[in-house]
Structures are given as structure tokens and as C-alpha cells.
N, C-alpha and C positions, 0 to 999 in steps of 0.2 A: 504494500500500500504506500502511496506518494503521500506528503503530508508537507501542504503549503501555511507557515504561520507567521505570525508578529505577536511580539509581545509589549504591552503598553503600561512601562513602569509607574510608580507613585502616583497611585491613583484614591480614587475616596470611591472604595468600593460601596457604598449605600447611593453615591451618587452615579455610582457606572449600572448600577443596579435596579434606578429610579428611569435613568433613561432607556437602557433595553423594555422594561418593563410598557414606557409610555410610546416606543416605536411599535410594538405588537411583540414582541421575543414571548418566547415559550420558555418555560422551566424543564427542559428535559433530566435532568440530573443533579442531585443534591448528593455528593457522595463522601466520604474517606477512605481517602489513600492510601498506604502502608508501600513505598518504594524503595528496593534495594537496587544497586547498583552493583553492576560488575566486570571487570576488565582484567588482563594475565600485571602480575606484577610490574611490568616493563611498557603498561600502557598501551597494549597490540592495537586493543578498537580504535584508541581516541588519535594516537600517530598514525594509525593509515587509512581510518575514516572518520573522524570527527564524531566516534561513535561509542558507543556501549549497549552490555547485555543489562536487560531489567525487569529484574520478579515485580510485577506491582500486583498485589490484593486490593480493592475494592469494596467498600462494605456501602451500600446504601443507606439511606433515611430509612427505609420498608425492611432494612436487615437481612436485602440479597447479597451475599457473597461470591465473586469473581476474582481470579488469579491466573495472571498472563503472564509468560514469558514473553518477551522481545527484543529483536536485536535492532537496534538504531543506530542507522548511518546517516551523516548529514552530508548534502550537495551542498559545495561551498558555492556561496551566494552575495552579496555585500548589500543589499537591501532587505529579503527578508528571509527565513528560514524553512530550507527544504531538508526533508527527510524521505529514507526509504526504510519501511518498518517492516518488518518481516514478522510476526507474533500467533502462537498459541496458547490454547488453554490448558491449563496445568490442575490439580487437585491439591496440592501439599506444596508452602513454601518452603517449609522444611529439608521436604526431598529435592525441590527444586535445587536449592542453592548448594545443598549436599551432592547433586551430580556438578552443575560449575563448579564446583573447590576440587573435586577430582579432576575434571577436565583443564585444570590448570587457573581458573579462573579465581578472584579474590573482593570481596566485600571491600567497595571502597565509598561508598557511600550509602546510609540510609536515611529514611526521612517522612514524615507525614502531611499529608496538607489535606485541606477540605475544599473540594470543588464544588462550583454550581454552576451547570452549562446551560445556555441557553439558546435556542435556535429562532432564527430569524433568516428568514430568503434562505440565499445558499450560504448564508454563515452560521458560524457557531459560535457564541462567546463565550471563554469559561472564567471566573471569578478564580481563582488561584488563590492563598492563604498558608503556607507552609507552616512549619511547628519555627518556633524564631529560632535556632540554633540553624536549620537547613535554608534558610530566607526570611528576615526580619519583617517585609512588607510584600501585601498585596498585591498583584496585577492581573492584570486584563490579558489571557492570549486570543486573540482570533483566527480561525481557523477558517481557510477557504480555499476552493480547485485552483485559481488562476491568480496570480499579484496581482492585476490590474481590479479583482474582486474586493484586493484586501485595503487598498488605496479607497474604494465604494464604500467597507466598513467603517474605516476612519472616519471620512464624510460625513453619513450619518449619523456619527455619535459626536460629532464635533469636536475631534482627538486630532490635537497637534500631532504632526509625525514625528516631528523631535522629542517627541516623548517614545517613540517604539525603539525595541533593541530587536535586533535577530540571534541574539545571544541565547543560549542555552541554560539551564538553569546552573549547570558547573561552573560556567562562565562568568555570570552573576555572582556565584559564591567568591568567584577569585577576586572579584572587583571590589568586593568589600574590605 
């Protein structure tokens, strides 16, 4: 799966939330995250694709449980952020991360946050909220098929572009 985004830092999430709400956006998902991270000691994903492997668990509001495996590469881009996601569904993170540590691979990051996505046209917006240790502050990512869709997002929500980064959430941590 291709995955075209931006992310639109320091925001007042009640107020990014008042406007999808007053454009038409749907509530599709109110969820928590449980995401581990993982790469070979020497950094193999992120030095030869901008990338890593990630258990993430999912628990809803309604208390359905979901657990993906996926491996994220990111197409280097200087506007917005392209990925190619490869992912299945897993039962056990346990077992999950117990076969990566055999395969060589090592926990280099974990972390929580609470989303709430909301759909509008062909976008998605999701409210982002991490545990403050993994990212201190909220943001807005939007998600959509084409760049010139995500530039239409902006628009409509009346978001300076100088506020979006194509940065990754690692990325962000380093910056801090």
C-alpha cells in the first residue's frame, strides 16, 4: 500500500477538531495505540530505506483489538511524505517481537498515543496525541492519494503550510 501524508505540527487540537467537525468530517476512529519499533542493531531499514519494522496493537473506544505487523519504507520526497507499507495481521505481540529478536531485529522504540480519525472527501484527518516521553505535542496528519489532494486539505482547514513537516515521527523525536 502507497501512503501519501503531511503532518501539521502545534496545533490546538479542540480547535482542529471544531473545524473538521463544522466542514462535514466523520468520526471514523477513536482508538489507542500500543507501537513498537524495530530495526537490526546497525540500522539496516532506516540507512537503506528511511524505514522500519512495527508491531502496533490497537484497542478501540468499543474495546476491539487489532495487531499489525508492518514494514515501512519511505520514498524520499522534500514536500510531503511517501511511504510503501507492506502489513499483516498478527495475534500475539509477544510472539510477534519474539520472532524479530530472532531474526536479528531489536526494540528500538516504543510508545502510545491516542488517535481520532476523521474522514472527509478523499481525506482522512487523524488527531495524533503520543504518551509525552514518545512526543510532547499534538498534530494533525492528513492523509490522501495524490499531493496536489493534500495542498486541497490544507485549504480547507485554513493551515499555513509552514506549519507541515514530512518528517517522521523519529524524526521529530530527534529534533527535540
Amino acid at each position: 500500500m502507497r501512503e501519501i501524508e503531511v503532518k501539521v505540527l502545534d496545533i490546538n487540537k479542540e480547535e482542529i477538531k471544531d473545524k473538521l467537525i463544522n466542514i462535514g468530517a466523520k468520526l471514523v476512529k477513536d482508538e489507542y495505540q500500543y507501537n513498537y519499533i524495530f530495526d537490526t542493531e546497525e540500522r539496516y531499514l532506516k540507512s537503506n530505506y528511511n524505514g522500519y519494522l512495527r508491531i502496533r496493537k490497537t484497542i478501540s473506544k468499543e474495546g476491539k483489538e487489532k495487531i499489525n505487523l508492518t514494514l515501512k519504507r519511505n520514498i524520499p520526497n522534500k514536500k510531503i511524505r511517501e511511504n510503501i507499507e507492506n502489513s499483516i495481521v498478527i495475534d500475539n505481540v509477544e510472539e510477534g517481537m519474539k520472532i524479530l529478536e530472532v531474526l536479528g531485529y531489536k526494540l528500538i522504540n516504543k510508545g502510545t498515543k491516542h488517535r481520532k480519525s476523521y474522514k472527509y472527501s478523499k481525506f482522512l484527518f487523524e488527531i495524533d496525541e503520543w504518551d509525552k516521553k514518545t512526543y510532547p505535542k499534538p498534530y494533525l496528519e492528513i492523509e490522501a492519494k495524490k499531493e496536489k489532494d493534500l495542498e486541497e486539505a490544507l485549504e480547507i482547514l485554513n493551515i499555513d503550510k509552514e506549519k507541515t513537516t514530512n518528517k517522521s515521527i523519529e524524526e521529530l523525536r530527534e529534533d527535540i
